[in-house]
N, C-alpha and C positions, 0 to 999 in steps of 0.2 A: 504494500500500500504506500502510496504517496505520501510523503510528508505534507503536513498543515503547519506555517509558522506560526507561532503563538501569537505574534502582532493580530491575526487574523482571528483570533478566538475572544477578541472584547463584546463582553457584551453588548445585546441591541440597544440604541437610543428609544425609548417604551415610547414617545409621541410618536413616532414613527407606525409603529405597530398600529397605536392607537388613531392616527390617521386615516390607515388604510381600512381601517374596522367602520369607520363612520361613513369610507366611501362606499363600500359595499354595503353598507344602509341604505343609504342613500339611495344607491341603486336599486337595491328592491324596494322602494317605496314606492304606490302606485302615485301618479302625477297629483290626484288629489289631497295626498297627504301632505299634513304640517311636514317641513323639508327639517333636516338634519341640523341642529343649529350649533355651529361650531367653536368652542369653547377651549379645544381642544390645547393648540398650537398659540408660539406668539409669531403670529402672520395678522400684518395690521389689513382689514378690509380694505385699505384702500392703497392703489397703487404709486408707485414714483410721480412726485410732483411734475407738475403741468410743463415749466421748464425746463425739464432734466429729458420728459421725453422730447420735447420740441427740438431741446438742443441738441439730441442723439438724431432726431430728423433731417434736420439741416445738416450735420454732418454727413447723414447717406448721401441726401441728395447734393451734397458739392462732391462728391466723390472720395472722401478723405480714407486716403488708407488707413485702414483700422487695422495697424500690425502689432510686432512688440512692443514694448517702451522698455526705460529700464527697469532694471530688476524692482528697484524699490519708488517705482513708479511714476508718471506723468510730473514731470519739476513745477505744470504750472498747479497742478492738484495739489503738489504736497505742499506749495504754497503759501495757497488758501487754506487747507488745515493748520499751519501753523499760524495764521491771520483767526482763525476761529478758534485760536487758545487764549488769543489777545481777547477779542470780543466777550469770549463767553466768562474767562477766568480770570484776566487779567495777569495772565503767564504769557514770559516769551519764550519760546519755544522754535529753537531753527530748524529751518525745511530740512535740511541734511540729517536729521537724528528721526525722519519720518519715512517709514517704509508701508507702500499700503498694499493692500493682500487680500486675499481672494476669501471675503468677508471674515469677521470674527473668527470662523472655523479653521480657516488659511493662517490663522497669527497664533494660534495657541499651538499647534506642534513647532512652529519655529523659534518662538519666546523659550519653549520648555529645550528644546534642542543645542541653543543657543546660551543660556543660562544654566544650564544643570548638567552633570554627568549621571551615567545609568548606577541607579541605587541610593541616587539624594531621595533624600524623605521632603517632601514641601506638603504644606499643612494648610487647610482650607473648610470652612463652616461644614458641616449637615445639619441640615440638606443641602443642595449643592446642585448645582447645572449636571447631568449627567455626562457630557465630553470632555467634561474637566479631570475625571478619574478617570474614565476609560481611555483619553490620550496616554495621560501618564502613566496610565501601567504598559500601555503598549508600546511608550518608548523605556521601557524597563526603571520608570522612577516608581515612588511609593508614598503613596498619596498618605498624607494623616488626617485623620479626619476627626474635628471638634467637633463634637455633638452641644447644638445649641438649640434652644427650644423659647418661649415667646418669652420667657425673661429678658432672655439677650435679645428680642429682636430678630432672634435667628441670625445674628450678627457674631463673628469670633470675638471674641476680648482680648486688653492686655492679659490678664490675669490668665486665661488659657496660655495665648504663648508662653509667657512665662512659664509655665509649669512642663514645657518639655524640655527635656533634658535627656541629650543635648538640642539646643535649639538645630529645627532643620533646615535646609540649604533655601529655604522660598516660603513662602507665604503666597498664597492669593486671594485675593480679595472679592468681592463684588458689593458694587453698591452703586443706584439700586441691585438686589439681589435677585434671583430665580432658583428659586419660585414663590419667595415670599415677598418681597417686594420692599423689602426691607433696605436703609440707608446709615452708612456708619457722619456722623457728624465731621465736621471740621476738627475737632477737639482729638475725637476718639481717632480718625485716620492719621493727623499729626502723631498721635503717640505709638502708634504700632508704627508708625514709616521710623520713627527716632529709635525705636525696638528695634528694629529690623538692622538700621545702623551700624546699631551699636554691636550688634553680634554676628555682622556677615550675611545677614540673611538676604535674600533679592526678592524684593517687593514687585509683585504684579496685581496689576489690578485691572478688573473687567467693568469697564463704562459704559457696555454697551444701550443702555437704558437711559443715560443723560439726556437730558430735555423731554423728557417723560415723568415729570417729579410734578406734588400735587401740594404748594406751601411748605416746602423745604426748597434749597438749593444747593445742589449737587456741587463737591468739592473735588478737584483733582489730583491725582497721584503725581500729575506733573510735573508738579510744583515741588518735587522730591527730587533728590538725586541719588540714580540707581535705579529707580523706577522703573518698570515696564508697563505702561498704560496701551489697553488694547480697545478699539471703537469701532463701529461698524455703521453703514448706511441703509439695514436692517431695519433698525425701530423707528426713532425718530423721525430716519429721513425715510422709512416707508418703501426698501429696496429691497426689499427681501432677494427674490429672483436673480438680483444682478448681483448677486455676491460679488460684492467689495468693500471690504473695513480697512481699517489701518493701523499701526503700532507707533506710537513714540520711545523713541528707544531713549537710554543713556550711553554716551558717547562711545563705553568699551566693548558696545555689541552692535554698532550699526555698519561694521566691515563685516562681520558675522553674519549677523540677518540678512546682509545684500548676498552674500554669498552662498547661503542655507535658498534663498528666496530663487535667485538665478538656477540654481540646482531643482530643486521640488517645480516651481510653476513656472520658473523664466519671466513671467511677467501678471499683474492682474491682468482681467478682460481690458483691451483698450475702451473699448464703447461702453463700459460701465464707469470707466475712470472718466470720458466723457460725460456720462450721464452724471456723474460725483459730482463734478466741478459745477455744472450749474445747480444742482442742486442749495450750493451754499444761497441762491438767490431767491429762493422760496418760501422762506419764515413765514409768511404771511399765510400760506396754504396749510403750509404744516403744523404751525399754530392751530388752525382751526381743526385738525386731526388732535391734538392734545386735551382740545377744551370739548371733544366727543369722546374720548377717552371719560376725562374727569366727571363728564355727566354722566359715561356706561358705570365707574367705580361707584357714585352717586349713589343710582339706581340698586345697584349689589349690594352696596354696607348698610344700605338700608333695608332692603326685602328681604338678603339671605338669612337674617335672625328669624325672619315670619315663617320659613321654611325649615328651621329648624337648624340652620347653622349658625353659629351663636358663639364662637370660636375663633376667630378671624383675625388672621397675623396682621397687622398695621404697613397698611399697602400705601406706605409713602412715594413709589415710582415705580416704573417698567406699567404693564399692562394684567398684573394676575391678582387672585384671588386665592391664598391659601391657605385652607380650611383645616378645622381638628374634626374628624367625624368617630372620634374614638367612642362618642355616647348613641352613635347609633348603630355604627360597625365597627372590626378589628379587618376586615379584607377589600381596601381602596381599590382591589382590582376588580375585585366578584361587585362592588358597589359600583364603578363607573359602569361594568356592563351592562347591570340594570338601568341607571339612566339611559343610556345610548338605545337597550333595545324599547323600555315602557314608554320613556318621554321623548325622544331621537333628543338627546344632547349630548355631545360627547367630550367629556371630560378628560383629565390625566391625573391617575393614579399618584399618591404621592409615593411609592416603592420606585418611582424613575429617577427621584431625590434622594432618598434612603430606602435602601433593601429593608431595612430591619424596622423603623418605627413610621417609615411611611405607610405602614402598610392601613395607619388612622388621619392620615392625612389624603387629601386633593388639591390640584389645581386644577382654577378656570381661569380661561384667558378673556379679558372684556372690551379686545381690540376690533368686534365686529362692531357690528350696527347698532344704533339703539337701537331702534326696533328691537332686534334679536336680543338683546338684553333683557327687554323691557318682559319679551316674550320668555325667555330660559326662567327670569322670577318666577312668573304665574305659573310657566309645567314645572316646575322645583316646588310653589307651596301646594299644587293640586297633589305632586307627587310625595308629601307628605302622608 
C-alpha cells in the first residue's frame, strides 16, 4: 500500500462539512419551501464592493495583462495598506514589511513556517479558529491550547501565559475572535505583546474581523515590534471568493516570507490585488454592510434568550453568535442536525472550536440578511 503523508491526515474544517449538508437540503426542498437559511459560514451576503468590481472591469476591458506580480505583491497595493494603518491606527507602517497573500488562509502556513521550527509549542485560546491547529500540527508544530471560557471573554490572559513553563516559541492571538466574537483591549494586548518581549516569544495576531467591531475599537499588533499581524479582504471588505489578505511583517522575516511566498504561490491572484486596491475607496458601501451586521446582532441578543439561548459570549466584533446550549444539550452536532433538518437553518457545531467542551456550544453567523435573521428568530423560538 501507498504511503499517506501525515500532513494529509488533518482533520476536516467541520463548516465545511456543514456547508455541504445544508446544500443538499437545500436541494431537496420542494421550491415551495421556506429555503435553507444560512447561518452556517462567515461569508458576508453581500459581494465585493461596487468599485472593486468596476475597477477589475475596466481593467479586462483595456486589456491589462493580469500576470504575476511580485512575490509579496502589487507595490501600489501594499501601499495603500500601509496608508490604511495610518488612517485606521494611526501606525506607520512601511510598504516593504507588507506581503499580501492569497487570503488569510495563504498567511498563516507562511507566518508559522517562517517564525517557528518543527516542535515549537505556540499557545492560542479554546476555542479557536479551527486552521489555526490543524496548520500547525501539519507543519509539525504543537499547538497549546488555553482553555478559556466566558470569564475571560474566551480571550487568553496574562496570567495563562504566564503559567507555562517554559514559555512557548509564539503566541497567537485573535481579536475580534472566532467564534466568539470576543476582543482583547488596548490594555490587555499591550501586556501580553510586553510578555511576549520579554521572553522570546513571537506574537501573531489575527485581524481578520477589524472594522466589524460594534462600540469598541479594535487595536493593532502593529504597533508592536516583532509582531506578525495577519488581515484579509474577506470580512470587512466583503471578498471572500477573491482570496486575498495580507501580512505585516517585522523587518527579520520579510526576506523570508518573500521567499516562503515566491516558492508556495509565486504571487497573489493579480485581478484580486486589483480588485484590493480599489477596494480601499469604498467605506461608504461597506459601512453600510456593518450597520446591517449590527442591526442582524441587534435582532439575535435580543430574540435568542426568547428561544431559549440565554448564554451568549459578548459579541463585540466579527459577525457570530456563540452560544452555551449545555442546558439543553451535551451533542452541538446531533443539535445542529436537528435544526438544519426540523427548521432548515444550519448552524456550526461548536466541536469545530473545541473537540472536547464544544460539544455544549454553537455558532451562528449573522452576516446574511435581515430578513433571514429576523426569520432564523421566529423558527428558533417556534423550535423551542
Amino acid at each position: 500500500m501507498l504511503k499517506v503523508g501525515q500532513g494529509a491526515l488533518s482533520p476536516p474544517f467541520m463548516v465545511m462539512d456543514v456547508i455541504a449538508a445544508a446544500n443538499v437540503r437545500q436541494a431537496s426542498l420542494p421550491p415551495s419551501a421556506p429555503k435553507v437559511l444560512r447561518m452556517e459560514a462567515g461569508q458576508p451576503a453581500t459581494g465585493a464592493p461596487l468599485g472593486a468590481n468596476e475597477a477589475v472591469a475596466k481593467a479586462l476591458r483595456d486589456g491589462a495583462a493580469m500576470g504575476y506580480t511580485e512575490a509579496s505583491g502589487d507595490r501600489g497595493l501594499r501601499a495603500r495598506i500601509a496608508l490604511h494603518y495610518q488612517e485606521w491606527y494611526g501606525i506607520t507602517v512601511s510598504p516593504e514589511r507588507i506581503v499580501v497573500t492569497t487570503g488569510a488562509s495563504g498567511a498563516f502556513p507562511l507566518a508559522f513556517l517562517a517564525a517557528f521550527d518543527r516542535g515549537d509549542r505556540v499557545a492560542l485560546a479554546c476555542p479557536y479558529y479551527p486552521p489555526y491547529v490543524n496548520i500547525l500540527r501539519s507543519l509539525g508544530l504543537d499547538p497549546v491550547l488555553l482553555p478559556t471560557a466566558a470569564q475571560s471573554r474566551f480571550q487568553p490572559t496574562l496570567a495563562m501565559l504566564k503559567a507555562l513553563d517554559p514559555p512557548p516559541a509564539g503566541v497567537l492571538l485573535a481579536s475580534p475572535s472566532n467564534p466568539a466574537g470576543t476582543m482583547l483591549n488596548n490594555v490587555e494586548l499591550t501586556a501580553i505583546a510586553a510578555w511576549c518581549a520579554k521572553n522570546g516569544v513571537r506574537l501573531i495576531s489575527d485581524e481578520i474581523y477589524h472594522g466589524l467591531t460594534y462600540g469598541i475599537s479594535p487595536t493593532s499588533a502593529a504597533q508592536f515590534d516583532g509582531a506578525i499581524v495577519i488581515n484579509s479582504f474577506s470580512k470587512y471588505f466583503s471578498m471572500t471568493g477573491w482570496r486575498i489578505g495580507w501580512m505585516v511583517l517585522p523587518q527579520d522575516l520579510v526576506r523570508p516570507v518573500d521567499s516562503l511566498a515566491g516558492n508556495f504561490f509565486i504571487s497573489a491572484p493579480h485581478i484580486s490585488q486589483v480588485a484590493a486596491l480599489a477596494a480601499f475607496d469604498c467605506h461608504e458601501e461597506l459601512r453600510g454592510n456593518v450597520d446591517r451586521y449590527a442591526r442582524n446582532r441587534e435582532i439575535l441578543l435580543a430574540k435568542l434568550p426568547q428561544a431559549g439561548f440565554s448564554h451568549l459570549a459578548a459579541a463585540d466584533g466579527g459577525f457570530y453568535i456563540f452560544a452555551d446550549i449545555s442546558d439543553r444539550t451535551q451533542d452541538s452536532v446531533a443539535f445542529c442536525a436537528r435544526m438544519l433538518t426540523e427548521i432548515s437553518i444550519s448552524a456550526c457545531p461548536g466541536v469545530d472550536f473545541d473537540p472536547v467542551r464544544g460539544r455544549n456550544f454553537l455558532r451562528m453567523s449573522y452576516c446574511g440578511s435581515t430578513a433571514d435573521m429576523e426569520e432564523a428568530a421566529m423558527r428558533l423560538i417556534n423550535f423551542v
